[in-house]
KOLSETOR-58864 format. One record per residue (C-alpha): x, y, z. Coordinates in Angstrom, 3 decimals. Layout:
! residues N
> px,py,pz
> X,Y,Z
...
! end
This chain:
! residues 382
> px,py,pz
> 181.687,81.350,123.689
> 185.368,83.533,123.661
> 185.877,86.740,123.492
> 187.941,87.845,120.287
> 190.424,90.012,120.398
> 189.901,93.397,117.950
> 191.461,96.291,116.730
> 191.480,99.866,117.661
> 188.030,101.416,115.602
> 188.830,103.447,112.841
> 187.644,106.972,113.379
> 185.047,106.960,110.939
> 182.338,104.211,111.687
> 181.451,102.346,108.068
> 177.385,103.194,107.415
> 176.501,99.377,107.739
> 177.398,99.645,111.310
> 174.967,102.745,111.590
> 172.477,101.034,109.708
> 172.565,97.909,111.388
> 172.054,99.424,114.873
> 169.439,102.175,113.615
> 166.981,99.257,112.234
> 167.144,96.805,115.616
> 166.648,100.459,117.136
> 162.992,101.011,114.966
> 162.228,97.273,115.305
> 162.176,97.558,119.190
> 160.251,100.907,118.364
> 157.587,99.043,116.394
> 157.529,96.575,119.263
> 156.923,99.443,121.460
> 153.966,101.142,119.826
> 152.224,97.723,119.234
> 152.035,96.562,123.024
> 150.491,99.975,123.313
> 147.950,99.621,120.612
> 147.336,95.687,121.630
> 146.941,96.926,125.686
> 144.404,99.630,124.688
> 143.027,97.034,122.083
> 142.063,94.659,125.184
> 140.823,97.643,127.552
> 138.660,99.359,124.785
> 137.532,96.529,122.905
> 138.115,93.192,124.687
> 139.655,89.697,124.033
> 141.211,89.251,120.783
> 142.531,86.035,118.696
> 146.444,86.013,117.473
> 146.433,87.444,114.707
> 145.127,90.890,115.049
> 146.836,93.738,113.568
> 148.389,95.143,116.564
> 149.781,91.530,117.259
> 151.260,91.711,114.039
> 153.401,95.188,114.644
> 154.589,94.001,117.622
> 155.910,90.633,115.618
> 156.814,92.974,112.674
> 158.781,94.731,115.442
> 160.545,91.601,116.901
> 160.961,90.372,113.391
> 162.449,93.412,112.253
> 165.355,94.140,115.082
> 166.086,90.101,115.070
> 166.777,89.901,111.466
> 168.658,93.067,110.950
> 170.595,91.418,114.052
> 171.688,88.034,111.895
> 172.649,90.080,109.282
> 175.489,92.354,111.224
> 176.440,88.539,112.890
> 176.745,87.298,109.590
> 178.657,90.464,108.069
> 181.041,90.124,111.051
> 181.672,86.739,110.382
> 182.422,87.001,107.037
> 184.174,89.762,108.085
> 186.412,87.843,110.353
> 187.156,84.671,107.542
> 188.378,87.502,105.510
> 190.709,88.679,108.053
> 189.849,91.578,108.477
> 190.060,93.214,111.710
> 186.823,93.420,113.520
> 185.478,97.127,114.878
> 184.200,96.824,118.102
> 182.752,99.777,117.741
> 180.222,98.404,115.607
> 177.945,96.734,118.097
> 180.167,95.827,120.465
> 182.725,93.415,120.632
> 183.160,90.271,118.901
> 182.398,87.047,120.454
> 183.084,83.267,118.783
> 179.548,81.295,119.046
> 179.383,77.745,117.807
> 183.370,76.944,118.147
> 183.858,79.960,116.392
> 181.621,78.904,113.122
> 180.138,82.470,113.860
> 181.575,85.561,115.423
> 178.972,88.078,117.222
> 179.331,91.303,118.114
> 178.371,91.815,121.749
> 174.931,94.045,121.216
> 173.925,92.267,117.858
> 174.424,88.507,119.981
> 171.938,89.678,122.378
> 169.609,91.400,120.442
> 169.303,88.223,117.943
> 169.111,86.197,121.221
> 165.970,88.067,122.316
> 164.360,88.046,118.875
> 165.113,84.244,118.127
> 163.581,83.471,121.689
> 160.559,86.288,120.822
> 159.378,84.094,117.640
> 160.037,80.761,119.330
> 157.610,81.972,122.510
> 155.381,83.328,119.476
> 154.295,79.646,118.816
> 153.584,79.039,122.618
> 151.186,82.195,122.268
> 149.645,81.066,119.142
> 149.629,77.487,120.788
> 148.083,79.325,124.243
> 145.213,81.023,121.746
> 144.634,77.692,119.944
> 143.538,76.062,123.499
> 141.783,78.782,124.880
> 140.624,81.208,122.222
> 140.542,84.776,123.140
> 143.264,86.161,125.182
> 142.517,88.766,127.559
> 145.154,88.891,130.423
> 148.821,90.157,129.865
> 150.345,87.711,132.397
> 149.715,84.808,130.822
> 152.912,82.379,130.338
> 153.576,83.216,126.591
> 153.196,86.847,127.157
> 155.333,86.988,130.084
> 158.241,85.152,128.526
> 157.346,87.433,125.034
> 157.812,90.151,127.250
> 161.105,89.447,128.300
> 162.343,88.696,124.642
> 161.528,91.660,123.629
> 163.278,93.894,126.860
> 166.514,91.399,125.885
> 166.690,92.844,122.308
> 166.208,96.366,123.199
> 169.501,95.810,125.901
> 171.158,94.309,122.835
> 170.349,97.168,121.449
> 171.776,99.695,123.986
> 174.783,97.897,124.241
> 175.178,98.281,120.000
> 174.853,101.996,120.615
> 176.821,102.282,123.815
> 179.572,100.435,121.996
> 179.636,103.340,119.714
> 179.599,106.141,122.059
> 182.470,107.663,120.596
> 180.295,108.731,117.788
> 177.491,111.174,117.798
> 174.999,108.870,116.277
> 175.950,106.167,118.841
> 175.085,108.673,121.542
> 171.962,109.822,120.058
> 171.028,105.907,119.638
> 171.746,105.067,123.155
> 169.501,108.755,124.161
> 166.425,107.031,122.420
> 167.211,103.653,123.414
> 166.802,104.095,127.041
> 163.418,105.370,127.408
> 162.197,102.090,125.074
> 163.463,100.746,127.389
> 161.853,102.433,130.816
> 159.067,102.439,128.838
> 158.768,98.507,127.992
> 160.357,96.857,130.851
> 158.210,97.448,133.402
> 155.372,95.518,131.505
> 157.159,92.307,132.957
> 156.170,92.905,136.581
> 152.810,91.848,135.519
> 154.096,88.273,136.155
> 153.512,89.449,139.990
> 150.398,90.708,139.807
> 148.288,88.312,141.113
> 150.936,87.297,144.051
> 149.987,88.887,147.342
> 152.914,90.893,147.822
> 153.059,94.095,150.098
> 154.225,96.392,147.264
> 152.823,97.135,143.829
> 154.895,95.169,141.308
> 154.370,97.455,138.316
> 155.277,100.370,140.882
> 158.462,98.767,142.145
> 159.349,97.707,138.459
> 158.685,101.770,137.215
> 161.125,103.074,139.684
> 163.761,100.664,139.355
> 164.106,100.099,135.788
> 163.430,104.272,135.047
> 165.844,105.408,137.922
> 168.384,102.575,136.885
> 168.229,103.314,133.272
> 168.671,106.811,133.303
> 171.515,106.847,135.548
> 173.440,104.117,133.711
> 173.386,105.954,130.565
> 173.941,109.417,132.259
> 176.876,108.143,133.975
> 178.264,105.900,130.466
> 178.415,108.791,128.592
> 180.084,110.974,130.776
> 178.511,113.799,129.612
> 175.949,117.163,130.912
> 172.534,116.691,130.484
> 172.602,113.280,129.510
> 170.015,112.339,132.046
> 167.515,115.034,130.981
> 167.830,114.524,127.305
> 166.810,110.791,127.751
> 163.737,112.170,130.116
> 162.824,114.634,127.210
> 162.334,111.977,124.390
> 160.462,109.562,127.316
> 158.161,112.682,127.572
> 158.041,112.612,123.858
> 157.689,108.757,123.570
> 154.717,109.010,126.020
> 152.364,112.047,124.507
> 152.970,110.044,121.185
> 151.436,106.700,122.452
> 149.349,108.602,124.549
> 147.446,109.857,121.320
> 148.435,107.456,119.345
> 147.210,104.048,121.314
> 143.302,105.197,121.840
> 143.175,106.529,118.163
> 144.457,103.804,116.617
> 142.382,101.736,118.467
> 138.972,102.950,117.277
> 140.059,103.466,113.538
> 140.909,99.818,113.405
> 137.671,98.720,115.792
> 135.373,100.517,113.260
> 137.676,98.894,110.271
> 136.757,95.424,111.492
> 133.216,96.506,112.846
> 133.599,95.522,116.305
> 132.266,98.127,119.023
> 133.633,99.418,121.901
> 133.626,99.464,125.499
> 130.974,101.696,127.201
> 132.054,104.743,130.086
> 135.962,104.674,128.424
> 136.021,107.975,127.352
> 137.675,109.813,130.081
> 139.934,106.753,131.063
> 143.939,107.215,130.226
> 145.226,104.753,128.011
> 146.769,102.205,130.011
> 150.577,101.918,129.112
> 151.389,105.604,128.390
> 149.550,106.654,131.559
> 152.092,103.912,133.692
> 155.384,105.737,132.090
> 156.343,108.386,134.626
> 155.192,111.821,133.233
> 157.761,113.580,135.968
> 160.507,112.124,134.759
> 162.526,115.301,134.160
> 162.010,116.135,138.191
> 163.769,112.951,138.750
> 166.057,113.576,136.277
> 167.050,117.098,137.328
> 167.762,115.740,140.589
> 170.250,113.185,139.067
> 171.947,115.553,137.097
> 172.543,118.059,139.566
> 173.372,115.141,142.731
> 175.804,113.792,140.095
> 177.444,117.194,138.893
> 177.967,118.358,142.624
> 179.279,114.929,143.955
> 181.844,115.470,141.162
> 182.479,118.790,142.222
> 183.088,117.938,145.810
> 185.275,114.706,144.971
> 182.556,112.778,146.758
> 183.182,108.695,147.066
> 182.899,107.393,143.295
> 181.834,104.029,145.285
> 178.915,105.371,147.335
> 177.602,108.645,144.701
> 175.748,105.992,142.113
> 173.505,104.449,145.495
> 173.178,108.278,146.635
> 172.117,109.605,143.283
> 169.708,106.226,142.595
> 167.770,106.880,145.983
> 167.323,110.696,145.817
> 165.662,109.827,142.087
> 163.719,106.717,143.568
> 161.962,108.693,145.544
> 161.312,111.384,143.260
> 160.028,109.045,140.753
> 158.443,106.955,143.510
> 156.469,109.906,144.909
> 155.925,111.860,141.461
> 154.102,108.227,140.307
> 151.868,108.438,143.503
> 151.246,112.019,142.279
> 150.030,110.737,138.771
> 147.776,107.526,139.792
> 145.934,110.414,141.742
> 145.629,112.998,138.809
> 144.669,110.166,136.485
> 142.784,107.516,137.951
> 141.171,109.314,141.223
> 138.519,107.123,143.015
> 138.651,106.729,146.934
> 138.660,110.173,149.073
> 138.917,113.342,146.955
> 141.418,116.272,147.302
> 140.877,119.235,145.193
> 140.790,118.933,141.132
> 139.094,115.714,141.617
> 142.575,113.827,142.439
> 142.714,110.730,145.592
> 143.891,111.942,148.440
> 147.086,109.978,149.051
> 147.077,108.529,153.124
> 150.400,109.403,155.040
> 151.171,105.487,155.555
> 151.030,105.279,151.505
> 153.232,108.214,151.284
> 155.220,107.004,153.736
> 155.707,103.528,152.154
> 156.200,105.241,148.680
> 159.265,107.180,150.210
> 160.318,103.343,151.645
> 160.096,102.141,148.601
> 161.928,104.431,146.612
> 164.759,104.833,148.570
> 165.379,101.360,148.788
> 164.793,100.353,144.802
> 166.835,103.809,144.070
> 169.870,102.602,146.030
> 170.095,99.280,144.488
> 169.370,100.393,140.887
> 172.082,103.396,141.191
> 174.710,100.445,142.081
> 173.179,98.202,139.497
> 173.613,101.452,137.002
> 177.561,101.907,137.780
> 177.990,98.378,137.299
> 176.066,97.967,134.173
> 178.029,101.306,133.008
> 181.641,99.979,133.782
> 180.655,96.719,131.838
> 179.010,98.442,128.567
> 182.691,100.799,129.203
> 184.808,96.895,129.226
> 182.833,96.069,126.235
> 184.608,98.746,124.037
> 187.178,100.524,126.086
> 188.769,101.943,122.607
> 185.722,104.234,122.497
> 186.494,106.050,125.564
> 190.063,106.664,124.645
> 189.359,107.738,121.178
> 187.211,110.839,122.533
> 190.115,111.737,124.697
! end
């Protein structure tokens, strides 16, 4: 694949461009909400065959973003036969795939990518259910690699809305886009969790993805209060599934007349109660560490790693906070929450600092690169 060379955007982004990166946007939504509803589906009512209507939203979902993906590839191509100039500003820019028999934008090439590969590992799951039946675990092979299909379309699209930054709908896209994505990646670490390892996979995965998602699109958008507008609509995201995810659950149990799981009522549902609920904490403290570094001219080079450790420990410790409030169990503190040891606190702080750090230079590298990817963006708004 070669990069081709584009034009300067126009000024005033055509709507298919908007379109285009609005419906991978709801597709990855859709995806969202139905590995909520099929999580809470195993917890509240048990193993389940393929096809199963919260397996079928979270295809839809895949389905949708993939599809809407081609289509922008295609219109680009076409685009490009015609000679006419391509916008990189409209998913990203343009890369030759095939010899050149198709030219991709950047966030439309990935996105389709993940949503090809999502459908493909589709038949491996519906292949894994034809051996064994019910499926009951989410780290089995097919969901695992499902699981990453689905986290590489919602990067594609990021990088579709980051490539179009310029614009206020581009930034709004890449606001919402984000917490999908804190929200869904973390579901991967289940790979790990039946490896003895001394951490907690899904709590190492949590702070690193949220700390290094947040930063990256605080610091690619240059802008105030980027950071705690993307922890207001995860807050959003999460009291949604949070209500959503258990009701839908029972509506569609009694639909099919199959009855659920005894002594559930006062459990959280599952993947809303893993998304951080202190998210703005963490994100106050990156929005203030950032605005005073750039106040005091502190080292561009070393104020990403500072920022990503003070907020990997926030997040770290603020998730220790919420397994207590939610779950409880083991020695009680007051309001019925576990009692947290110091050597778990301890460990937490350990833990955060060093999975901050690393995700805050991860975050300023993945920021200069989505910058490279349309650098006409960034001198438009000047």
């Amino acid at each position: 694949m070669d990069p081709v060379r584009a034009s300067a955007p126009p000024s005033i982004r055509p709507p298919a461009g908007v379109a285009g990166a609005y419906t991978v946007l709801a597709g990855t939504l859709m995806s969202t909400v139905g590995i909520s509803w099929d999580v809470q589906w195993h917890i509240e009512v048990g193993p389940d065959t393929f096809f199963t209507l919260p397996h079928l939203i979270l295809y839809a979902g895949s389905a949708i973003a993939g599809i809407a993906s081609l289509v922008m590839v295609l219109r680009a191509t076409f685009a490009q036969r015609a000679g006419r100039p391509a916008d990189p500003a409209v998913g990203g820019s343009p890369v030759r795939v095939l010899g050149g028999t198709f030219t991709a934008p950047l966030g439309y090439l990935v996105a389709g990518t993940g949503g090809a590969l999502f459908l493909l590992y589709g038949l491996l799951d519906l292949w894994w259910h034809s051996l064994y039946g019910f499926d009951a675990v989410l780290d089995s092979p097919p969901h695992v690699a499902l699981f990453i299909s689905i986290s590489l379309t919602m990067i594609g699209s990021l990088i579709a809305f980051a490539a179009a930054r310029a614009q206020r709908w581009g930034r709004i896209g890449l606001v919402v886009s984000i917490p999908v994505l804190v929200t869904f990646t973390p579901i991967t670490t289940y790979a790990f969790q039946r490896v003895a390892l001394p951490i907690d996979p899904k709590l190492a995965g949590t702070v690193f993805f949220a700390v290094c998602f947040v930063l990256m699109g605080a610091i690619t958008l240059r802008r105030r209060r980027v950071a705690l507008s993307i922890a207001v609509v995860l807050g959003a995201m999460q009291l949604f599934l949070w209500w959503f995810s258990p009701w839908a659950t029972r509506v569609y149990a009694g639909d099919v007349g199959l009855p659920l799981r005894d002594n559930l009522r006062d459990m959280a549902p599952v993947l809303p109660a893993g998304i951080p609920m202190f998210m703005l904490a963490a994100a106050l403290v990156i929005e203030g560490l950032l605005w005073l570094g750039r106040e005091r001219g502190w080292s561009a080079r070393r104020l990403p790693q500072l920022v990503g450790a003070a907020g990997g420990v926030v997040v770290s410790l603020s998730m220790l906070v919420q397994t207590s409030m939610l779950r409880g169990g083991g020695g009680r503190g007051p309001m019925g929450q576990t009692t947290p040891s110091a050597t778990t606190v301890l460990i937490d702080v350990i833990l955060g600092l060093a999975l901050g750090a690393l995700a805050g230079h991860l975050a300023a590298r993945f920021a200069v690169l989505l910058h490279l990817n349309t650098p006409a963006a960034d001198q438009e708004r000047r």
